[in-house]
N, C-alpha and C positions, 0 to 999 in steps of 0.2 A: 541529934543534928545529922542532916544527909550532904555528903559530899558527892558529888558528881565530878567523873574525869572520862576524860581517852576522845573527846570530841576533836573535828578538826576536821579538813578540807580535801576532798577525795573527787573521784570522777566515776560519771556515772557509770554503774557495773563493777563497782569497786566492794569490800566488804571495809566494816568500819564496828569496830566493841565501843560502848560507852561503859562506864561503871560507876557505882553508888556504894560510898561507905557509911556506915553507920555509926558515929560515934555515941556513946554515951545511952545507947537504948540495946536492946536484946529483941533481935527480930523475930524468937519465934513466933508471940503473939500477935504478927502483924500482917497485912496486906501490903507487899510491896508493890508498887506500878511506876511503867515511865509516860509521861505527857510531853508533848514536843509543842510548841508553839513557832509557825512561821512567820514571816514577816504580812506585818499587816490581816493575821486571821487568828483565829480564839486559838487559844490553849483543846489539843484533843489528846484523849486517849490512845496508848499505844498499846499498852501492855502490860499486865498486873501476875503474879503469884500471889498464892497462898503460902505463906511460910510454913505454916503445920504439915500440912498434906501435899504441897506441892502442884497444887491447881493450877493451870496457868490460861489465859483468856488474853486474846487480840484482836486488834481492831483490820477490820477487811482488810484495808488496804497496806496491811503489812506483812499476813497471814501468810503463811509456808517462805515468807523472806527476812522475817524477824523471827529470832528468839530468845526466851528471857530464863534467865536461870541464878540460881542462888547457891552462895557458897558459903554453908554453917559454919567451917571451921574458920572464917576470914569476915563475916559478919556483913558479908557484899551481894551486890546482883549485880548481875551481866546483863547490858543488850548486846546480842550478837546480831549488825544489819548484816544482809550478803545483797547483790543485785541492788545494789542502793540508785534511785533515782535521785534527778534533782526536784521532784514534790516532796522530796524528803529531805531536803534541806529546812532546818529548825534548829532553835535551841530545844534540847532535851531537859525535862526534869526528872527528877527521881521522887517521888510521893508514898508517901506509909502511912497506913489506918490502922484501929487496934480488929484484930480479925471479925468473922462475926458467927453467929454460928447454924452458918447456913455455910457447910463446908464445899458449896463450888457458886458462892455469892460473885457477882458480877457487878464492881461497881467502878461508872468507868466516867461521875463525872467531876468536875474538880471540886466542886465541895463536897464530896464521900470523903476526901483525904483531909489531913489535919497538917502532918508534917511533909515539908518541903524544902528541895535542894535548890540553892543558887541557880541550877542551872549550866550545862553543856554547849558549846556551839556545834552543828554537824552542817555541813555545804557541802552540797554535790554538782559538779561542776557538770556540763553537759559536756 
């Protein structure tokens, strides 16, 4: 089960963490990613690690202002926004796959992933 938190309402140029915990799974074997969906547009890709090796892959429009990172002894990942626009207002998810072994696989769309979070709110206010 993925839990998602730290969502909530900032302005643009603001930095903002969300987080994903894991209960009840053991992340090494897995692909963890966040997907955000805004109002009114699909579910997209944001950002994935590899638990084993520590890969990490993002999507343009977040690249050098997002970063994702995982913390083995807490069994969580971090997004870290900075420079948050309001295009980046979304609910965030948190999504996990069992790894693959293709150790800097790229897989960024919603049906690559199996398990999923509720769900984050982030708003950036202009």
């Amino acid at each position: 089960r993925l839990v998602e938190s730290g969502g909530g309402l900032v302005q643009a140029g603001d930095s903002l963490s969300v987080s994903c915990a894991a209960s009840g799974q053991i992340l090494s074997s897995y692909i963890m990613a966040w997907f955000r969906q805004a109002p009114g547009k699909e579910r997209e890709f944001v950002a994935s690690v590899h638990w084993r090796n520590n890969v990490k892959h993002y999507a343009d429009s977040v690249k050098g202002r997002f970063t994702i990172y995982r913390d083995a002894a807490l069994n969580t990942i971090e997004l870290q926004m900075r420079s948050l626009r309001p295009e980046d207002t979304a609910v965030y998810y948190c999504a996990a796959r069992t790894d693959s072994a293709y150790p800097r696989a790229l897989y960024t769309a919603e049906n690559d992933y199996v398990f999923w979070g509720q769900g984050t709110r982030v708003t950036v206010s202009s």
